[in-house]
Phi, psi and omega in degrees: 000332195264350159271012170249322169295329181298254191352302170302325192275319205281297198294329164311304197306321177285337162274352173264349208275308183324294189258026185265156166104173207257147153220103198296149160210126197261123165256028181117258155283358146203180173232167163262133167249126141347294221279294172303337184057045203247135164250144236203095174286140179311143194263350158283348183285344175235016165316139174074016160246162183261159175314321167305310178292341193270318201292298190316304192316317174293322221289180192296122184110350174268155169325003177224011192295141210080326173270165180225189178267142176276170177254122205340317182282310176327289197311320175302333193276351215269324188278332175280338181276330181279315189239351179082357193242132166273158167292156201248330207224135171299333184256319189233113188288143149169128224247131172323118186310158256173129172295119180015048170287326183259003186338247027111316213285337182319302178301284194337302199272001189058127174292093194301330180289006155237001172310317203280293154018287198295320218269327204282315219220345178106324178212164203287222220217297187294327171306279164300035178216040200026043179246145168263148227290140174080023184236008169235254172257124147233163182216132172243110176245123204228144162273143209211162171270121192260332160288098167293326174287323197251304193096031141252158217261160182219195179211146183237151187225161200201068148326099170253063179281103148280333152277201198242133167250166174320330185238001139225175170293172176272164186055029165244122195262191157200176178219157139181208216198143164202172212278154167218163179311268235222083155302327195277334191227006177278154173092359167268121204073070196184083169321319198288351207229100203221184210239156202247079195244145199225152173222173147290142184263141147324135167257103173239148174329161152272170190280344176304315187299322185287312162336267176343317191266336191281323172301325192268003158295308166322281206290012183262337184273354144273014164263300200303319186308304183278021145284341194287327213296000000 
């Protein structure tokens, strides 16, 4: 028995060790983090919309039904699982832009600084701007619940300069979130702005895990076979 609990233990241990740490993962229209167990709708799907609508949109029976607004501490924990950098200021978050800390994650969650572009001007920021795509600017900017306790609302931002911005040198991104004025009417008629909706993800094993436990089904079924012997 106590080399059948070693087996058993050994195959646990390797299996939390396999799946421990947050992992993002993009499925298209939206991604998962792991570590939260949050699925994240691409923040473009809801550009040009006001807050009333997007609430119809979620509520029961809507095209979004299931998802909600994410909350300030999500978004910071969803951007520290991602870039390794926490936000520095509790009220108005954001961290010293950071050499390509946001890389990619921009592309997951869709870049509203090319929705507003696309609609506006035709083609994306970087296009018109002569960069081939992800060599200049993208931004994802979305309304998120900034208060959780009152349930009022902010906006959150998600910087990728490869070039140089008004508020960095290139290639330093940043994030953070701040409280805004007119919740009921911000991001209306406004391409650049999309809303941060978040659900819980199904939990299913991963295939390391289902391995792992299969190995340690083996060896439980070679012990018996040789106490049996």
């Amino acid at each position: 028995m106590k080399k059948i609990t070693r087996v058993l233990a050994v195959a646990g241990l390797c299996s939390l060790s396999w799946t421990a740490g947050a992992t993002i993962i993009d499925h298209g229209r939206y991604l998962t983090d792991t570590d939260t167990g949050l699925d994240w709708l691409d923040v473009t799907e809801t550009v040009n919309l006001i807050v009333p609508e997007v609430q119809a949109l979620t509520s029961a029976g809507g095209v979004l039904e299931g998802w909600r607004y994410a909350t300030r501490t999500e978004f910071n924990q969803l951007l520290f699982n991602y870039t390794g950098v926490p936000a520095n200021d509790p009220y108005r978050t954001s961290f010293p832009a950071v050499p390509d800390a946001t890389d990619g994650l921009v592309d997951m969650l869709g870049s509203t600084l090319d929705t507003y572009w696309v609609h506006h001007r035709g083609n994306t920021w970087d296009a018109l701007h002569g960069y081939a795509e992800g060599e200049g600017q993208d931004e994802a900017r979305g309304v998120l619940i900034f208060d959780e306790l009152t349930g009022s609302f902010g906006q959150g931002w998600i910087l990728d300069a490869e070039v140089n911005d008004s508020r960095f040198a290139a290639n330093l991104d940043a994030y953070g979130s701040l409280s805004i004025a007119a919740p009921t009417t911000y991001g209306s008629g406004s391409y650049r702005i999309g809303h941060f909706l978040v659900r819980g993800t199904a939990t299913v094993p991963e295939p390391a895990s289902f391995a792992l436990l299969g190995l340690g089904l083996a060896g439980l079924g070679v012990m018996r076979r040789k106490s049996s012997a």
